[in-house]
mmCIF file of the C-alpha atoms, coordinates in Angstrom:
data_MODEL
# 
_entry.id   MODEL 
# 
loop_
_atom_site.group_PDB 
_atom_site.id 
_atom_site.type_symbol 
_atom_site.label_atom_id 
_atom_site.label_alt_id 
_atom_site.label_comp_id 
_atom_site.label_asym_id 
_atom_site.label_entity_id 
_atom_site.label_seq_id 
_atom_site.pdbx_PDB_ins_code 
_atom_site.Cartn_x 
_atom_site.Cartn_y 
_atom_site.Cartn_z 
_atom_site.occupancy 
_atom_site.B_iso_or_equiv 
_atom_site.pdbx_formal_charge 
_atom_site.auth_seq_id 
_atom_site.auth_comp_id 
_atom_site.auth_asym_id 
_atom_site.auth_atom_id 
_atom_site.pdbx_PDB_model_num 
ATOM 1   C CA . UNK A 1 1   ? 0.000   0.000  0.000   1.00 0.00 ? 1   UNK A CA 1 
ATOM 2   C CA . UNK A 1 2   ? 1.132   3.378  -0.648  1.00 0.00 ? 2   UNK A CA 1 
ATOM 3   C CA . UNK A 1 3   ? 0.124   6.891  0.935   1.00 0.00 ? 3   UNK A CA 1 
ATOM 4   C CA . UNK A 1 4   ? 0.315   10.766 -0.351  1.00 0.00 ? 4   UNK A CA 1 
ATOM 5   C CA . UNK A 1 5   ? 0.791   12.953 1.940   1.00 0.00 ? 5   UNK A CA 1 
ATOM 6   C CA . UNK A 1 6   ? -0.980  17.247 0.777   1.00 0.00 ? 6   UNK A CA 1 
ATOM 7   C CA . UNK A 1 7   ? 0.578   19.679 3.311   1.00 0.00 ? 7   UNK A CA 1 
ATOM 8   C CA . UNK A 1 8   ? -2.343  22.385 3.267   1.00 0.00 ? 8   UNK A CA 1 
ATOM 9   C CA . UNK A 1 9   ? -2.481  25.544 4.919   1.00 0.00 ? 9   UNK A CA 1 
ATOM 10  C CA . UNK A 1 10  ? -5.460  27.228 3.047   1.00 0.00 ? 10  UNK A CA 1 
ATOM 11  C CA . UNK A 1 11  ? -5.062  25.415 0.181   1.00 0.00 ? 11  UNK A CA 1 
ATOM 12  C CA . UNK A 1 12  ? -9.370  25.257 -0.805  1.00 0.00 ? 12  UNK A CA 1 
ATOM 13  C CA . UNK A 1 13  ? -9.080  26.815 -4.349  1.00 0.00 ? 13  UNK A CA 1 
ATOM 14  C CA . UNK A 1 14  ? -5.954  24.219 -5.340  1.00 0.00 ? 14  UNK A CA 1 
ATOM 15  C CA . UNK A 1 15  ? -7.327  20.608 -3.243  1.00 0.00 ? 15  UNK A CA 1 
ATOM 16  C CA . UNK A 1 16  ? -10.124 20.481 -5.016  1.00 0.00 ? 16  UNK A CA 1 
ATOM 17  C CA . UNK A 1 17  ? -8.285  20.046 -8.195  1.00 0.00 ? 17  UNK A CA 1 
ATOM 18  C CA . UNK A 1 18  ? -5.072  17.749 -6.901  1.00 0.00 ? 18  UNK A CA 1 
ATOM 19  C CA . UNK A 1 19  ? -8.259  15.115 -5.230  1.00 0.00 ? 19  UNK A CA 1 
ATOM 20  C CA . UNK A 1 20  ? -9.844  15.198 -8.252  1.00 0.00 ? 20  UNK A CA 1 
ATOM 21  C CA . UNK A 1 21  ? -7.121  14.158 -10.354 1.00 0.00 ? 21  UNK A CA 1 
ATOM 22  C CA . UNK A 1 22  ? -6.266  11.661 -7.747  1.00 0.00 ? 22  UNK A CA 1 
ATOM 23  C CA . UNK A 1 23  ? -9.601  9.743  -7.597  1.00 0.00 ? 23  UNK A CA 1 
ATOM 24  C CA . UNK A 1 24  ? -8.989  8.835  -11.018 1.00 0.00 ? 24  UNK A CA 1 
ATOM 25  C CA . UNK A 1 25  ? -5.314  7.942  -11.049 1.00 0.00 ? 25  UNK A CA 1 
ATOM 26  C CA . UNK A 1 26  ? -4.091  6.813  -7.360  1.00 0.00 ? 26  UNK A CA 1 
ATOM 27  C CA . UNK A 1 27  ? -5.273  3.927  -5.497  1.00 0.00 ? 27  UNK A CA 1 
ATOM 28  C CA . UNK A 1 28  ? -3.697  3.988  -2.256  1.00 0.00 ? 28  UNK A CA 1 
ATOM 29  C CA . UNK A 1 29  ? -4.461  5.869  1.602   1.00 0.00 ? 29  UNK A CA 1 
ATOM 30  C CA . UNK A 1 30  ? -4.527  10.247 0.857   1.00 0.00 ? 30  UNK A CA 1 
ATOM 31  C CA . UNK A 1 31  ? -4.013  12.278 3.669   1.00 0.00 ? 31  UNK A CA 1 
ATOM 32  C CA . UNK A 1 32  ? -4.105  16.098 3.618   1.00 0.00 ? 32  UNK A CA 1 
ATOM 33  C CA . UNK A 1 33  ? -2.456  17.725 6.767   1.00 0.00 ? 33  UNK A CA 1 
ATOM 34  C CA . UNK A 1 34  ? -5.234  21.019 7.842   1.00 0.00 ? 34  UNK A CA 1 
ATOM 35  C CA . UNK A 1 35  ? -1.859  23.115 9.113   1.00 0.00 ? 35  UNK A CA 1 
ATOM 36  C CA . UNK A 1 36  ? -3.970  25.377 10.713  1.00 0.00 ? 36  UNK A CA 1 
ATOM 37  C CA . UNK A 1 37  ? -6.139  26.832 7.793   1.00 0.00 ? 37  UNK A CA 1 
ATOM 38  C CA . UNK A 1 38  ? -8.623  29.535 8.643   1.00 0.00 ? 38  UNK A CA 1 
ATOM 39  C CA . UNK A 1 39  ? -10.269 28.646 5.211   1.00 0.00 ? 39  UNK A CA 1 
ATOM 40  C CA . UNK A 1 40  ? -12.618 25.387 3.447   1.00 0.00 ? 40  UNK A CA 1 
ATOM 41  C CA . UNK A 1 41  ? -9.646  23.846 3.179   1.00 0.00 ? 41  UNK A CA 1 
ATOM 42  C CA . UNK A 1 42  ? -11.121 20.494 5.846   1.00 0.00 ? 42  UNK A CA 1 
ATOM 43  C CA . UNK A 1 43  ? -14.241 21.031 4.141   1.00 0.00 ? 43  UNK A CA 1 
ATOM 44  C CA . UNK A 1 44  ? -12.755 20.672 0.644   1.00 0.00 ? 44  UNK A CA 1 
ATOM 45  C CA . UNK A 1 45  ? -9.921  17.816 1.508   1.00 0.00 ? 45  UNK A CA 1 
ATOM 46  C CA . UNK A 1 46  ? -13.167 15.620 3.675   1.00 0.00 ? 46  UNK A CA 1 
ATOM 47  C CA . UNK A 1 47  ? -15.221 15.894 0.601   1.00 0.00 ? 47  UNK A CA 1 
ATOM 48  C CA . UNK A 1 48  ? -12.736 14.918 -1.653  1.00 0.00 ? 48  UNK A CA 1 
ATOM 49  C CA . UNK A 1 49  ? -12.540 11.677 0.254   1.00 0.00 ? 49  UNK A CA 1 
ATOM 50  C CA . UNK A 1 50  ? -9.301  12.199 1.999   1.00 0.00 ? 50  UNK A CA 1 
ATOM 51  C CA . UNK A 1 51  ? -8.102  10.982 5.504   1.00 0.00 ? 51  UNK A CA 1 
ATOM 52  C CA . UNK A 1 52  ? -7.616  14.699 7.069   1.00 0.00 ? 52  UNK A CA 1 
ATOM 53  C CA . UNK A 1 53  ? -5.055  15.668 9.989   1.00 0.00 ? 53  UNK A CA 1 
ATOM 54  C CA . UNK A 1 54  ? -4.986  18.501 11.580  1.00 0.00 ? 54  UNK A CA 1 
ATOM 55  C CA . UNK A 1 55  ? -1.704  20.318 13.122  1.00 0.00 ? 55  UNK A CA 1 
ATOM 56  C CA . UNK A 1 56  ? -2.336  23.692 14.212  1.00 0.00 ? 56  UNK A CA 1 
ATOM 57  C CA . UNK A 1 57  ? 1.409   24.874 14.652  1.00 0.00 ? 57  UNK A CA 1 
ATOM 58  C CA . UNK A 1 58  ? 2.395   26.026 11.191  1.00 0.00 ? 58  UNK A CA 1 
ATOM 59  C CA . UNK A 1 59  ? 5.026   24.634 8.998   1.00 0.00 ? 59  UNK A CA 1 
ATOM 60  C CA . UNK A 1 60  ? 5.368   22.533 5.574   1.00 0.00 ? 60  UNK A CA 1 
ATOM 61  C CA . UNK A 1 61  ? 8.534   20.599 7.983   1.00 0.00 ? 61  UNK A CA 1 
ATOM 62  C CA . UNK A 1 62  ? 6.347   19.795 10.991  1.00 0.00 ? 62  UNK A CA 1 
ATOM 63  C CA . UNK A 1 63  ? 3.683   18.203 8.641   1.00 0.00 ? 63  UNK A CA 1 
ATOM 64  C CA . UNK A 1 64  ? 4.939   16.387 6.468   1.00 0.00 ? 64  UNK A CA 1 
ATOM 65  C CA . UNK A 1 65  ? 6.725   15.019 9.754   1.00 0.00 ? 65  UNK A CA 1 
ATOM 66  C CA . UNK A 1 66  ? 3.716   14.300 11.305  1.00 0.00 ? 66  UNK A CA 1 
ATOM 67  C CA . UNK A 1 67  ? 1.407   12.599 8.945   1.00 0.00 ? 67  UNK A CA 1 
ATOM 68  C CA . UNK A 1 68  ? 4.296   10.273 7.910   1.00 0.00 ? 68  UNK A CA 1 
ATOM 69  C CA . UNK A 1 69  ? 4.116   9.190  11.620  1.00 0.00 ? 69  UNK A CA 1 
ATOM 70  C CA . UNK A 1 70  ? 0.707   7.965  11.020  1.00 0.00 ? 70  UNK A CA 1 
ATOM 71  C CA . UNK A 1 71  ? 0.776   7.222  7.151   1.00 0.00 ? 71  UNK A CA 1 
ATOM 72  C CA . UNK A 1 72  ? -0.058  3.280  6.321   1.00 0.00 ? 72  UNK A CA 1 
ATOM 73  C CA . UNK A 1 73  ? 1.451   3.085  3.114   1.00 0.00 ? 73  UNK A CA 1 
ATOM 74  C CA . UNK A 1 74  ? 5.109   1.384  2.948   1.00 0.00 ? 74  UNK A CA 1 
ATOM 75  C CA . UNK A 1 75  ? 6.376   4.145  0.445   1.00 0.00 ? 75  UNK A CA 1 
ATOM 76  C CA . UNK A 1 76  ? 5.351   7.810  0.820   1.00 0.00 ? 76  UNK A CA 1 
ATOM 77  C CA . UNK A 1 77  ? 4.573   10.068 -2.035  1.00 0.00 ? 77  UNK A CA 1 
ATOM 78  C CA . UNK A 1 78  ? 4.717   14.029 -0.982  1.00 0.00 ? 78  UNK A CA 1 
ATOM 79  C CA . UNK A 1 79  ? 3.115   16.968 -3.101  1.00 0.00 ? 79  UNK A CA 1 
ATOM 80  C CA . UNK A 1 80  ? 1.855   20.103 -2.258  1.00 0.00 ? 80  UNK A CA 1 
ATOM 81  C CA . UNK A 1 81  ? -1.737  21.194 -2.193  1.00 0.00 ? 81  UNK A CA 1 
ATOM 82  C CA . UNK A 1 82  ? -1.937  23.927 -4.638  1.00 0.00 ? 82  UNK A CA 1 
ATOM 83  C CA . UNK A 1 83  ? -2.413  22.171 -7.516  1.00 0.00 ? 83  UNK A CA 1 
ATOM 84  C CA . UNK A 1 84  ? 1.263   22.750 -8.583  1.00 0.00 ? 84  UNK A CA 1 
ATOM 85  C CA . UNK A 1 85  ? 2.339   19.113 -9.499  1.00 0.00 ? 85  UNK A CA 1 
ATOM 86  C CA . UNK A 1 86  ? 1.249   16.800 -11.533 1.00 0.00 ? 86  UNK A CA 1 
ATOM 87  C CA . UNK A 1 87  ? -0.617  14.024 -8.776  1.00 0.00 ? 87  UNK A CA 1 
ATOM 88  C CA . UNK A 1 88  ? -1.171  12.215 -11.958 1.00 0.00 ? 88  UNK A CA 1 
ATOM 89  C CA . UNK A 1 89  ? 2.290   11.310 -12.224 1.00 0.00 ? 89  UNK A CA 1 
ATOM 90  C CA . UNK A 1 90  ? 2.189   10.118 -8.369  1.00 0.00 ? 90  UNK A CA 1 
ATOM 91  C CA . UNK A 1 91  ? 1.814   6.177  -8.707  1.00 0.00 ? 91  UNK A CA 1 
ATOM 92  C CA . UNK A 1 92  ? 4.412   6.329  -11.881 1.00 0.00 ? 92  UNK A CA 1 
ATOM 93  C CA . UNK A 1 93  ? 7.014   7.978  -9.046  1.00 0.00 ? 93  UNK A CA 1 
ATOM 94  C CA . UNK A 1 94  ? 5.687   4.434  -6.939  1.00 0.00 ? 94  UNK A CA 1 
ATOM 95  C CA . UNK A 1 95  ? 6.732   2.203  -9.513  1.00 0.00 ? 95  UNK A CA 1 
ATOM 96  C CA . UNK A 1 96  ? 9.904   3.373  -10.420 1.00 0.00 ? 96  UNK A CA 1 
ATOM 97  C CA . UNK A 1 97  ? 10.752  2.938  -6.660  1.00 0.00 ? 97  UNK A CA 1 
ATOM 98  C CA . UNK A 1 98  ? 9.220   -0.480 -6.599  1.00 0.00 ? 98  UNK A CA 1 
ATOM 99  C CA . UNK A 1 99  ? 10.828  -1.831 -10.083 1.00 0.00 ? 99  UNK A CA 1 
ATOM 100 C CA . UNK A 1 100 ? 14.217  -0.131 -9.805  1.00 0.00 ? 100 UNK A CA 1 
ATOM 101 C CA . UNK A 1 101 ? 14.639  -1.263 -5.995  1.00 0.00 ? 101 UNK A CA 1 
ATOM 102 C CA . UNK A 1 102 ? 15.272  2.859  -5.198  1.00 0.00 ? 102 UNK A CA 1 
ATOM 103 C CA . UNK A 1 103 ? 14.865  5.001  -2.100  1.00 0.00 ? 103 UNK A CA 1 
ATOM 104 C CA . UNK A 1 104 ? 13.234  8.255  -3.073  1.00 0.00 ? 104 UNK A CA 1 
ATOM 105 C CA . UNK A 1 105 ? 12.186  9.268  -6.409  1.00 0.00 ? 105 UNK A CA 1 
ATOM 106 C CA . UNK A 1 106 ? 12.120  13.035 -6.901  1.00 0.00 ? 106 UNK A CA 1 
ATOM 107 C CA . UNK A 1 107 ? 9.822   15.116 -9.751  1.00 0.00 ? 107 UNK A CA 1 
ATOM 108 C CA . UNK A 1 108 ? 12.041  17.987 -11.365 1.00 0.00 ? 108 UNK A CA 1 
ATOM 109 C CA . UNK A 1 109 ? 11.395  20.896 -12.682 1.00 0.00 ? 109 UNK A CA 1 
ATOM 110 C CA . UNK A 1 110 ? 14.270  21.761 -14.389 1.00 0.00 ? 110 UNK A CA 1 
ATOM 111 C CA . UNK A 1 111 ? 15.288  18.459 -16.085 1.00 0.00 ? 111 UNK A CA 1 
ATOM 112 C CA . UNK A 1 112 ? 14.751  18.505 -19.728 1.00 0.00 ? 112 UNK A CA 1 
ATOM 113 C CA . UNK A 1 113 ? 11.610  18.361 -21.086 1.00 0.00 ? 113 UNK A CA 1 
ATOM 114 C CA . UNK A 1 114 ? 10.262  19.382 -17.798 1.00 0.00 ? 114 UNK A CA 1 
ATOM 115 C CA . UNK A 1 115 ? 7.288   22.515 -18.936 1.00 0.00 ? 115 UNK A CA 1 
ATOM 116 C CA . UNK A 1 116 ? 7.516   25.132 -16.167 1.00 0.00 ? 116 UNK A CA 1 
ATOM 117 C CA . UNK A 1 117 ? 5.425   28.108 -15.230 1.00 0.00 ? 117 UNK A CA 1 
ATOM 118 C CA . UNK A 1 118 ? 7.882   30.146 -12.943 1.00 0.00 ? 118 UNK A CA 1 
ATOM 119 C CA . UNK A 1 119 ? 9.336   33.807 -12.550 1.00 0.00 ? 119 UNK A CA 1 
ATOM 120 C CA . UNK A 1 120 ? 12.709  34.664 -13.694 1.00 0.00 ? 120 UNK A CA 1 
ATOM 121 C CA . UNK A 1 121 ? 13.446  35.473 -9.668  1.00 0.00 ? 121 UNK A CA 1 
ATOM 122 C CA . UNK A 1 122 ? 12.595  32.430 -8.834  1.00 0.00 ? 122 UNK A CA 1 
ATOM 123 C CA . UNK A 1 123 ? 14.296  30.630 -11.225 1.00 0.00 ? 123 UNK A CA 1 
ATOM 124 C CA . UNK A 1 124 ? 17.880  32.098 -10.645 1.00 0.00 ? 124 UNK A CA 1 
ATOM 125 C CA . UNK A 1 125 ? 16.754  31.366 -6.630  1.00 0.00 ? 125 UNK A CA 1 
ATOM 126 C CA . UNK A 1 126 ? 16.752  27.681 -7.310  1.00 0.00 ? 126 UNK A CA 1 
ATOM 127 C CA . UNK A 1 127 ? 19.415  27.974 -9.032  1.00 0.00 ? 127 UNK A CA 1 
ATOM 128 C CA . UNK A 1 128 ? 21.686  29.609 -6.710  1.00 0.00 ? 128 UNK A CA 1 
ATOM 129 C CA . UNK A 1 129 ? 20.841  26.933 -4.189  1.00 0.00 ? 129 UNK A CA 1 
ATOM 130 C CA . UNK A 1 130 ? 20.946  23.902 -6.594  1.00 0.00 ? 130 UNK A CA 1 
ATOM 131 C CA . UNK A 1 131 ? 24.537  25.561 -6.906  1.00 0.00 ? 131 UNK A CA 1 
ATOM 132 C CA . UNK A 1 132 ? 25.102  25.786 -3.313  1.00 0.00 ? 132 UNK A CA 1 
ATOM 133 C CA . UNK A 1 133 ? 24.383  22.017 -2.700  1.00 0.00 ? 133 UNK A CA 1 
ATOM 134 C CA . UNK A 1 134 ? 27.248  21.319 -4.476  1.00 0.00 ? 134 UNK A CA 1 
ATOM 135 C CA . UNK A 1 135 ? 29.207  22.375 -1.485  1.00 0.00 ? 135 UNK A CA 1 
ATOM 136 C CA . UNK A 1 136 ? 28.386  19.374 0.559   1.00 0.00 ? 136 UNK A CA 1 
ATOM 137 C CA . UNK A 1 137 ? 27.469  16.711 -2.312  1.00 0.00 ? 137 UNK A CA 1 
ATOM 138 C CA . UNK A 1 138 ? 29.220  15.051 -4.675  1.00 0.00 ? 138 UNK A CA 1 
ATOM 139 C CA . UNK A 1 139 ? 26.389  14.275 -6.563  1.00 0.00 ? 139 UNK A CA 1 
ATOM 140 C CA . UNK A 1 140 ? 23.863  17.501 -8.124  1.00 0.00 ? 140 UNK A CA 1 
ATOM 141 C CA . UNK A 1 141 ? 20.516  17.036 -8.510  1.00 0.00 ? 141 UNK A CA 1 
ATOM 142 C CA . UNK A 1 142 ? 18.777  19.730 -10.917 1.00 0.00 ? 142 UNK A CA 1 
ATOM 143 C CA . UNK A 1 143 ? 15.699  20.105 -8.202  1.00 0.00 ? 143 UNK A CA 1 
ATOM 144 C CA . UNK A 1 144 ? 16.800  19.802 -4.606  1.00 0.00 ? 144 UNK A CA 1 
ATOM 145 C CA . UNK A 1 145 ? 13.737  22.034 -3.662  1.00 0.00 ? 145 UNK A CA 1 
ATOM 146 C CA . UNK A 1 146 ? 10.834  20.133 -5.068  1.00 0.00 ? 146 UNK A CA 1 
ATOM 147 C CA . UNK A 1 147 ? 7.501   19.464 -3.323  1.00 0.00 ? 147 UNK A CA 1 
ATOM 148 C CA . UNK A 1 148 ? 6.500   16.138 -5.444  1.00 0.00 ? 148 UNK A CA 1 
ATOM 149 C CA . UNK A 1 149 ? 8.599   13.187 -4.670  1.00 0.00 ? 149 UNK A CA 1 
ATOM 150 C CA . UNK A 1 150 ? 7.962   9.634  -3.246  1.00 0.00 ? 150 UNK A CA 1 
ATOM 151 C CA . UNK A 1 151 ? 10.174  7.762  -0.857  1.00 0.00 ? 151 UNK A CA 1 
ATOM 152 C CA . UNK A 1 152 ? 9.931   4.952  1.219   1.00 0.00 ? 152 UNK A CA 1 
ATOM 153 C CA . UNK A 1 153 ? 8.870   5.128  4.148   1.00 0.00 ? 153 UNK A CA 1 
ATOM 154 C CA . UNK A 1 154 ? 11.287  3.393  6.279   1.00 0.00 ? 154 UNK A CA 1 
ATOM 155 C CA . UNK A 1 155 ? 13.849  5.835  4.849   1.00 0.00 ? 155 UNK A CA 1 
ATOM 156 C CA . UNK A 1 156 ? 12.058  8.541  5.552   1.00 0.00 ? 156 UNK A CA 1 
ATOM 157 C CA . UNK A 1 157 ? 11.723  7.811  9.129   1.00 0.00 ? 157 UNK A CA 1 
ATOM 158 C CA . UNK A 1 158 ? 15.572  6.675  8.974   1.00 0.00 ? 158 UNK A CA 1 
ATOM 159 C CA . UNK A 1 159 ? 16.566  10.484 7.961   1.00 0.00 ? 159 UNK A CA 1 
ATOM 160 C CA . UNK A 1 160 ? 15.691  12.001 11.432  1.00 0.00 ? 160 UNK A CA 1 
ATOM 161 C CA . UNK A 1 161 ? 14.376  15.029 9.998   1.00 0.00 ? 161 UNK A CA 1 
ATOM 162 C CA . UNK A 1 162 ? 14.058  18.207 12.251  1.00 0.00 ? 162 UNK A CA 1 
ATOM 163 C CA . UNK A 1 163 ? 13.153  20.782 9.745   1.00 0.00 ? 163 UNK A CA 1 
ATOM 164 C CA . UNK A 1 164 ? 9.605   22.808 10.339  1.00 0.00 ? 164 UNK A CA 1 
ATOM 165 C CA . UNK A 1 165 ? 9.107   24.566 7.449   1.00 0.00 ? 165 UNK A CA 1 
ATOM 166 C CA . UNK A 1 166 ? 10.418  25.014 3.390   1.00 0.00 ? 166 UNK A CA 1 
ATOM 167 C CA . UNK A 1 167 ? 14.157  23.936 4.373   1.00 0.00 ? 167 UNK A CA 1 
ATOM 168 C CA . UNK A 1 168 ? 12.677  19.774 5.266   1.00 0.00 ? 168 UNK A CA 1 
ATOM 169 C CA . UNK A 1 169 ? 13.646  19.188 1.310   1.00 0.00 ? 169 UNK A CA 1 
ATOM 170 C CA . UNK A 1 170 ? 17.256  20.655 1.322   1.00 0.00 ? 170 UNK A CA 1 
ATOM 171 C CA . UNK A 1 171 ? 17.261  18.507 4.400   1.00 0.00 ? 171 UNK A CA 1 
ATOM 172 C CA . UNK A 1 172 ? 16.226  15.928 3.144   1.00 0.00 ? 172 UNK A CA 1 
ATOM 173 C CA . UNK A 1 173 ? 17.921  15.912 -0.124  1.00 0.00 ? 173 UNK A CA 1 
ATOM 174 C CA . UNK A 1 174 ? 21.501  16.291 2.039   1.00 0.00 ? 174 UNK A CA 1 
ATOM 175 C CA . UNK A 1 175 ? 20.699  13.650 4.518   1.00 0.00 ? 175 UNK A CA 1 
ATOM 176 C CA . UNK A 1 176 ? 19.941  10.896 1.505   1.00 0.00 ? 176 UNK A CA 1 
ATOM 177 C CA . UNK A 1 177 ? 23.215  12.089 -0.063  1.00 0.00 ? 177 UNK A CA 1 
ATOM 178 C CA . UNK A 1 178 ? 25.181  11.417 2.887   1.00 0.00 ? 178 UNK A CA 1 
ATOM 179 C CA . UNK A 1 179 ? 23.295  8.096  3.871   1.00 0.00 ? 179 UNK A CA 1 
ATOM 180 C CA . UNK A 1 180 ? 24.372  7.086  0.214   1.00 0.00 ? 180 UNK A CA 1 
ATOM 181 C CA . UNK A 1 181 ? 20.398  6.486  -0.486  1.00 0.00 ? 181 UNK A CA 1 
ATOM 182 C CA . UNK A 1 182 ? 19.493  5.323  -4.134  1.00 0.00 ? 182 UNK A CA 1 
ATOM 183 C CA . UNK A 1 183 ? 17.742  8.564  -5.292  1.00 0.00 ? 183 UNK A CA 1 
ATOM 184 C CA . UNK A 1 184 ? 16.393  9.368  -8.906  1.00 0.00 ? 184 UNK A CA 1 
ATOM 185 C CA . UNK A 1 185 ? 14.688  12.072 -10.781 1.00 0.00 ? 185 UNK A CA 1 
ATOM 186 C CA . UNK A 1 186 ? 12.378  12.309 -13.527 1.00 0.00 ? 186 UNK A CA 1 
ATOM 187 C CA . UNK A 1 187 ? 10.976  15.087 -15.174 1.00 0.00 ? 187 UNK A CA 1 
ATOM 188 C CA . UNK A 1 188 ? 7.589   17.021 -14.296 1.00 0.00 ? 188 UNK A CA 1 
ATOM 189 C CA . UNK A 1 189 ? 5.376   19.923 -15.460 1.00 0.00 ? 189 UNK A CA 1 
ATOM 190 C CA . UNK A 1 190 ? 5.118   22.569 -12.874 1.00 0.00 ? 190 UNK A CA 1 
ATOM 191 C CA . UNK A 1 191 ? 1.923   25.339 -12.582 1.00 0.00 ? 191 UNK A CA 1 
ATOM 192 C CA . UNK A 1 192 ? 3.270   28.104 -11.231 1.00 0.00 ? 192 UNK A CA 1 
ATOM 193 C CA . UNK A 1 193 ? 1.366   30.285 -8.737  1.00 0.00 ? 193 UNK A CA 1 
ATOM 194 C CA . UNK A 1 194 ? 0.647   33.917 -7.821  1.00 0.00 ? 194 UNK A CA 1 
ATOM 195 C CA . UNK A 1 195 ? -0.129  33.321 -3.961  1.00 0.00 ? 195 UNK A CA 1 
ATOM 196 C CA . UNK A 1 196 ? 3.058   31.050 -3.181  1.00 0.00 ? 196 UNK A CA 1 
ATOM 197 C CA . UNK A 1 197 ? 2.987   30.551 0.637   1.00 0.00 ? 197 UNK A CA 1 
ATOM 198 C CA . UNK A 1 198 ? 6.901   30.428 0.726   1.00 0.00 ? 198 UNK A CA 1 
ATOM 199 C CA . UNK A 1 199 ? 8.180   33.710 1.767   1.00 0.00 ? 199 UNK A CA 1 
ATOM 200 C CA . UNK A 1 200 ? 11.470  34.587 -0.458  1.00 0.00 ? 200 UNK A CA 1 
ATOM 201 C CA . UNK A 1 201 ? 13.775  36.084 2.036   1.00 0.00 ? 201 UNK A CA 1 
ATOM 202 C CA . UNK A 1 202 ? 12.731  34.262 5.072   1.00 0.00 ? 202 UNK A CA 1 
ATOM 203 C CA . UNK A 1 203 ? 12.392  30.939 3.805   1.00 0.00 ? 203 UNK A CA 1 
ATOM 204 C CA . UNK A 1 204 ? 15.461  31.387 1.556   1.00 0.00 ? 204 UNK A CA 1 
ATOM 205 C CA . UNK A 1 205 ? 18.050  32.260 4.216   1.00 0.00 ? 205 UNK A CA 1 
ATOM 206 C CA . UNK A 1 206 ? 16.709  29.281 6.425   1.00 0.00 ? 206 UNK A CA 1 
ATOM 207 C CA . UNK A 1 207 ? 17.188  26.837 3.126   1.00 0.00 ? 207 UNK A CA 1 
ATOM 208 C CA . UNK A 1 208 ? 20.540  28.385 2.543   1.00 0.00 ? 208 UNK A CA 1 
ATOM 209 C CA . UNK A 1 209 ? 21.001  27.901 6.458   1.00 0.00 ? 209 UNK A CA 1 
ATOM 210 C CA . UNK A 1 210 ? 20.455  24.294 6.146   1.00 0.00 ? 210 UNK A CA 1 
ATOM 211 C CA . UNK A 1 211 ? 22.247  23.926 3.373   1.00 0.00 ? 211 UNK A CA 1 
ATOM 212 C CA . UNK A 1 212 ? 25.936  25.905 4.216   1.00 0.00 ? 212 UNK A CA 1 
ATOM 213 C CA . UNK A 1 213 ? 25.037  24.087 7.783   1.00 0.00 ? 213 UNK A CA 1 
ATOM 214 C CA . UNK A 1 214 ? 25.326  20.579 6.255   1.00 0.00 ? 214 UNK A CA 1 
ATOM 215 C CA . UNK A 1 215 ? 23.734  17.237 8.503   1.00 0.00 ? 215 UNK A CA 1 
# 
């Protein structure tokens, strides 16, 4: 069995889209983590059939955390709630794990072939960082920041992750490097979006934090 984890923190225009996609393309548990939304986001993920949790301290770190905790599925399969990703592509990021004997199969955005919908500034901000990785990785990956990727769950657990918010994927991108994790990428379509929760500054210096930092 496998479970997807939506991190949501008022996330009701984008859910309804990402559970509708999945009802017709993904057969295993869904859980959407309420982080504390003041809008129909509970409303939206219940009547989209998901399994909802709530945690009302904020952070994209803390829930993808805790709903791994109580997940049932043997391999996880993370994507944000906004309607960003392509959940379609979810149980194809399953079997690659499962036929390829892999740890964690990541969806980039800047592979080739891989349509994106993002801002110039945002670009050169991934960039930069995919860049900085270098620093403390022999091996780059093109997306080190992406919110769509599936892993199995026993590695996930095995990471000790202590990241609350944005930073959890440069954490865990370092931590499978230096574990010496089977990791792979393939490339996605990404929607880009005019409300993004991730605050540039802020959540940039913490990434760049955890990065320079190292595990």
């Amino acid at each position: 069995m496998e479970s997807i984890i939506i991190p949501a923190r008022n996330e009701a225009l984008g859910l309804p889209l990402v559970l509708k996609n999945l009802r017709t393309t993904w057969n295993g548990e869904v859980i959407v983590v309420d982080n504390g939304s003041t809008d129909a986001t509970y409303r939206v993920a219940k009547g989209g059939g998901a399994r909802v949790l709530f945690l009302e301290t904020p952070g994209k770190g803390r829930s993808m955390r805790f709903a791994a905790k109580q997940a049932r599925g043997d391999i996880l399969v993370f994507v944000d709630g906004d309607n960003t990703y392509p959940v379609d592509l979810a149980s194809h990021l399953v079997s690659i794990i499962r036929e390829n004997s892999c740890d964690c199969v990541f969806g980039s955005r800047f592979l080739p072939g891989a349509e994106r919908e993002m801002s110039l500034k945002r670009q050169a901000g991934n960039y930069l960082l995919n860049r900085l990785s270098l620093w403390k990785v022999r091996h780059q990956r093109t997306d080190i920041l992406s919110g769509f990727f599936a892993i199995r769950k026993d590695v996930f657990q095995e990471l000790g992750l202590v990241s609350n918010g944005f930073e959890i994927e440069a954490e865990i991108f370092l931590k499978l490097e230096k574990m010496g994790k089977c990791t792979m990428e393939i490339p996605v379509p990404y929607r880009g979006r005019s409300n993004s929760q991730l605050r540039p500054w802020i959540d940039g210096l913490k990434i760049t934090y955890t990065l320079i930092r190292g595990v």
